[in-house]
C-alpha positions as CSV (number, residue, x, y, z in Angstrom):
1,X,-4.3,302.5,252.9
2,X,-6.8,299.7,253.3
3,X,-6.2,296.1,254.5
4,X,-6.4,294.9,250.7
5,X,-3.8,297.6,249.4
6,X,-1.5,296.4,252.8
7,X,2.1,295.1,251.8
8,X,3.2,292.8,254.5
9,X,7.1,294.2,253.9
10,X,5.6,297.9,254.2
11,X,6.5,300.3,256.9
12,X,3.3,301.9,256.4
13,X,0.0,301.4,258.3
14,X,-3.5,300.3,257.5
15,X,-6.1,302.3,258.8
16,X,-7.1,299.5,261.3
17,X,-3.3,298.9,262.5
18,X,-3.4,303.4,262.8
19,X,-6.3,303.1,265.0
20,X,-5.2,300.9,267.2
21,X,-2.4,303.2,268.6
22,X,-3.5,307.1,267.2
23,X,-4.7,307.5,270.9
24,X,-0.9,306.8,271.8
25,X,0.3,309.3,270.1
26,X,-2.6,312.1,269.2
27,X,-3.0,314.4,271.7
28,X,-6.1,314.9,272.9
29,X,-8.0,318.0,271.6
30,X,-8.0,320.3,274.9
31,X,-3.8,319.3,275.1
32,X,-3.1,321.6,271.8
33,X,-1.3,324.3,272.1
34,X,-2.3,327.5,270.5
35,X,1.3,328.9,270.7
36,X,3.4,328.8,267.4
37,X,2.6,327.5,263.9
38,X,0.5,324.9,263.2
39,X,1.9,321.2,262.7
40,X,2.7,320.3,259.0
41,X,2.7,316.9,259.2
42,X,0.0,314.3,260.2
43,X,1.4,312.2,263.4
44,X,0.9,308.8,261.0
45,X,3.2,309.9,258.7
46,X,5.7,310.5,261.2
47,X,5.3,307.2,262.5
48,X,5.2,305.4,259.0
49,X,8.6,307.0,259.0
50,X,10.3,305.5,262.0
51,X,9.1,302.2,260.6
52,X,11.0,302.8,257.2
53,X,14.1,304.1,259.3
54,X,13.9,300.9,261.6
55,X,13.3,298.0,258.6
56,X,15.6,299.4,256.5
57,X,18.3,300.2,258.1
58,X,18.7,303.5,256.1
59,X,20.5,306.5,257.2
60,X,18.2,309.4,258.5
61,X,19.4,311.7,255.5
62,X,17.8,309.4,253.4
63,X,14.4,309.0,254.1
64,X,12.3,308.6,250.9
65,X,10.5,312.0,249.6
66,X,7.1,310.4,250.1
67,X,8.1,311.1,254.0
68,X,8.9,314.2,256.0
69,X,12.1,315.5,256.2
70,X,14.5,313.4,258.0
71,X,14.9,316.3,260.7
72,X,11.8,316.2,261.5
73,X,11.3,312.4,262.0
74,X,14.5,312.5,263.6
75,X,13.2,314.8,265.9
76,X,9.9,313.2,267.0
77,X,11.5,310.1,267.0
78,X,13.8,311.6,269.7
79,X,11.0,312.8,271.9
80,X,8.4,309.5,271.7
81,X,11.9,307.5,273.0
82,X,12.4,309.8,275.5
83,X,8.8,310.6,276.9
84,X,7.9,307.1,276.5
85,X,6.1,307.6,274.2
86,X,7.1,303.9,272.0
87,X,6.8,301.7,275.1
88,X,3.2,303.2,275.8
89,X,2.0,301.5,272.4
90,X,4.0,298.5,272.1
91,X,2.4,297.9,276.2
92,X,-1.2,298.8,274.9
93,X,-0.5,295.9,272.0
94,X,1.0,293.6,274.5
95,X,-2.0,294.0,276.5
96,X,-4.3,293.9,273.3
97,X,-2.1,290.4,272.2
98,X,-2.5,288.7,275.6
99,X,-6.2,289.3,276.1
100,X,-6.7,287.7,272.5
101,X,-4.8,285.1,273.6
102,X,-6.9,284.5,276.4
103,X,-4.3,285.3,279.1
104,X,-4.3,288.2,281.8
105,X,-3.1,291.6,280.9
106,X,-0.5,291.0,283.7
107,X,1.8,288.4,283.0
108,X,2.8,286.2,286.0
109,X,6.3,284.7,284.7
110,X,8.8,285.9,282.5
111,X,12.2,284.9,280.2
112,X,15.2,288.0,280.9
113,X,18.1,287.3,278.8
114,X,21.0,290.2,277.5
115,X,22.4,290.6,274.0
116,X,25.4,292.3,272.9
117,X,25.2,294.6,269.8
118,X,28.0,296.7,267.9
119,X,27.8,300.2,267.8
120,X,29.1,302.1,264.9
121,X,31.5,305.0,265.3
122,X,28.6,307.6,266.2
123,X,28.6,305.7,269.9
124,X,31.0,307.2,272.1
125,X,31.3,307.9,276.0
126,X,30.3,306.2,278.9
127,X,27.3,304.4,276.7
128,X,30.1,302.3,274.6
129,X,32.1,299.2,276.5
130,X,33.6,295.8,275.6
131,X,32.2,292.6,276.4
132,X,35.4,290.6,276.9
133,X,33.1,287.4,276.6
134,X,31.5,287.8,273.5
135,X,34.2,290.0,271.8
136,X,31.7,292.8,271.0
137,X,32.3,296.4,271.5
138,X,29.7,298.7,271.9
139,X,26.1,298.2,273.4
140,X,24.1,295.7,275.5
141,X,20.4,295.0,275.5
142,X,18.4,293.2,278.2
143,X,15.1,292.3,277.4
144,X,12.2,290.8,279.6
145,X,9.6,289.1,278.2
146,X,6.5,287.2,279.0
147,X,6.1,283.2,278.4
148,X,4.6,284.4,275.0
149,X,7.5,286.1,274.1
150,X,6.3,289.4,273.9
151,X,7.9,292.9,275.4
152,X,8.0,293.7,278.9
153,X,10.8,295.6,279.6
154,X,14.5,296.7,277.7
155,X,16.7,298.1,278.8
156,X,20.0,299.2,276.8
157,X,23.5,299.7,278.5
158,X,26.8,300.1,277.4
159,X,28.4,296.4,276.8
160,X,30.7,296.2,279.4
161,X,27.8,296.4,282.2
162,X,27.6,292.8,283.9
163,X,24.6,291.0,283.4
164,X,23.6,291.5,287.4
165,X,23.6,295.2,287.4
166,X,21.7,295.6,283.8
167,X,19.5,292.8,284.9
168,X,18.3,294.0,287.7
169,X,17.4,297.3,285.7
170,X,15.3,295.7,283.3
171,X,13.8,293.7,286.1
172,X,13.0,297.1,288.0
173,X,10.9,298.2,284.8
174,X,9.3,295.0,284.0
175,X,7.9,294.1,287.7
176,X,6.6,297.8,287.5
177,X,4.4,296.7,285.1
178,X,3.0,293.4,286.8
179,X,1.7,293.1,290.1
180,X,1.5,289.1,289.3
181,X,5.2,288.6,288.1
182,X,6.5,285.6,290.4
183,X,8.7,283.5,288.1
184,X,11.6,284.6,286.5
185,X,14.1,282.1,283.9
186,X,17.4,283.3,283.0
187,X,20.5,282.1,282.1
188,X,23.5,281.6,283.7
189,X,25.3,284.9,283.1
190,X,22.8,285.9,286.0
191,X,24.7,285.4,288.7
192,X,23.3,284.7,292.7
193,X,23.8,288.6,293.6
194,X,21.2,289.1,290.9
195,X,18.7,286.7,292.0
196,X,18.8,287.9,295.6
197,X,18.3,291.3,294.4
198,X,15.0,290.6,292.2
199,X,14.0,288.3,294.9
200,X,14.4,291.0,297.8
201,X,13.2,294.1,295.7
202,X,10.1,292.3,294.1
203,X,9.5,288.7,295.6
204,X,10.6,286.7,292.3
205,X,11.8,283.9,292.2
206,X,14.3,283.1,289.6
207,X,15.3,279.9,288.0
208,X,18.8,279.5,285.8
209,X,18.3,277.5,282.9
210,X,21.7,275.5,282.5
211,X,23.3,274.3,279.5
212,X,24.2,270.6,280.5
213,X,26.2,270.1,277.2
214,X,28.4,272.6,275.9
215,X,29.5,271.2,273.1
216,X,26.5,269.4,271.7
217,X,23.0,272.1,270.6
218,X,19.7,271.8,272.2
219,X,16.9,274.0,273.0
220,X,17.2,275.1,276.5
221,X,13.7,274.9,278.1
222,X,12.0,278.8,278.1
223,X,15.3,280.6,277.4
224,X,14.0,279.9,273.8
225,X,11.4,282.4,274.1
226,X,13.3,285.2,274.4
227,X,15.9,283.7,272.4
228,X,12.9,284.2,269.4
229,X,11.8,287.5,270.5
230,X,15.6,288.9,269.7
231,X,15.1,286.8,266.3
232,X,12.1,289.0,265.4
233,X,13.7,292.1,266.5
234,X,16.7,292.4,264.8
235,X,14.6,292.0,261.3
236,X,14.8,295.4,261.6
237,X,18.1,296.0,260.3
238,X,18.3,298.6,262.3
239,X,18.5,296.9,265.4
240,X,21.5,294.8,264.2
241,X,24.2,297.9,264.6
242,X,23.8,300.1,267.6
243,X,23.9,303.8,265.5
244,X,22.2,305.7,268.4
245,X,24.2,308.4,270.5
246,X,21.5,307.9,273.1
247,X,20.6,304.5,274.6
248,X,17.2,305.5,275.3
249,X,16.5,306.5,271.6
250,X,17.7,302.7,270.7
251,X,15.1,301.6,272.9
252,X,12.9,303.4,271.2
253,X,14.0,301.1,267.9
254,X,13.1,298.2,270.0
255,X,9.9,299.0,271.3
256,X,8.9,300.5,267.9
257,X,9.8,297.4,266.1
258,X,8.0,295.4,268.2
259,X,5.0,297.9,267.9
260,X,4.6,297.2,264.2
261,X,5.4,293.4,264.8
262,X,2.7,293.4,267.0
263,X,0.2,295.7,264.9
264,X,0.7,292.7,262.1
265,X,-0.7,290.2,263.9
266,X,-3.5,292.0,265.4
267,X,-5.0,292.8,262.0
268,X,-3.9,290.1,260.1
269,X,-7.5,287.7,259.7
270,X,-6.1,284.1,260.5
271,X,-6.9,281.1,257.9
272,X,-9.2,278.8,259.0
């Protein structure tokens, strides 16, 4: 597909958007395996099909023809969330994003904030809680981001985790990937056990962002950032009902939905 054929509501790649992250997940040609059959289907394809899955909203069972069989995507799909495989290319596109932006590759501040999602029947188990405050059973996602909004970190736990504990996860992954992270803004769900803990464990400093009126609406200054990355997100429909047995395959939603997010804008030409 060339950049003149592209539809911007298509799951499916360009050849410039493909290029950007077929290093990500092609292997390299002395990492083949002679052992078994060969592969059937071409690694874009695959990827194309995780996109559908992830705008849509569909069930697996019914991925379009034009795509492989749902078992199949189902099964890579599994494997690039697990290996980490889905973060790999949405942090090459971060970085890719940032340097057009004329910023560092390493962010030096950053917006955390925590979203409760329900899960559908399929999520059972220790991975499934209640978040008494927001009425929600099933699933919460923390998310770090830079002061550009983009993806850091995520982090997915089951509802009932307080914001401290699955806070300072996501912090753990997120200052792994900055040696300049120094500033942190959050809410005030975050509570002084977890800004002593970021603070001690990576030398951040942490601001809470108050909400000085309850009753009347305002933008709160940088939780808004965040706050727009979630709005982005959940345009995948599949993002707005936890499905996933696995948390880690639900990150994998995320970070692949911010993948293709990002791939947009990279190859979109800008008006003059």
């Amino acid at each position: 597909m060339t950049s003149t054929e592209w539809n911007p509501s298509s799951p499916d790649l360009t050849d410039e958007m493909w290029e950007l992250i077929r290093p990500v997940f092609e292997p390299k040609p002395w990492g083949r395996s002679k052992m078994g059959r060969p592969r059937k289907w071409a690694y874009r394809v695959l990827v194309e099909a995780v996109f559908y899955v992830g705008i849509s909203g569909c069930q697996w069972r019914l991925l379009p023809e034009k795509y492989p069989p749902w078992s199949t995507v189902h099964r890579y799909h599994l494997r690039w969330s697990k290996d980490g495989t889905w973060e790999t290319a949405c942090d090459l596109l971060v970085a890719l994003e940032r340097q057009q932006a004329s910023r560092d590759v390493e962010p030096s501040a950053a917006i955390i904030d925590a979203r409760s999602v329900k899960s559908a029947s399929t999520v059972c188990g220790l991975s499934r809680g209640y978040d008494a405050g927001k009425k929600i059973l099933g699933r919460k996602l923390f998310a770090v981001v830079d002061t550009l909004g983009l993806l850091l970190a995520v982090v997915v736990v089951a509802a009932n985790v307080s914001d401290n504990v699955g806070g300072a996860l996501a912090m753990d992954r997120a200052a792994a990937k900055s040696r300049r992270l120094t500033k942190l803004w959050a809410d005030m769900g975050f509570k002084k056990t977890f800004i002593a803990n970021v603070a001690a464990n990576h030398g951040i400093e942490t601001e809470i962002v108050s909400v000085k009126d309850l009753h009347t609406f305002k933008v709160q200054p940088r939780r808004w950032v965040v706050e727009r990355t979630y709005s982005w997100l959940v345009n995948h429909r599949r993002l707005r009902i936890d499905y996933e047995r696995d948390p880690q395959v639900t990150e994998g939603f995320v970070y692949a939905a911010h993948t293709l997010m990002l791939l947009r804008r990279l190859t979109t030409p800008t008006t003059p």
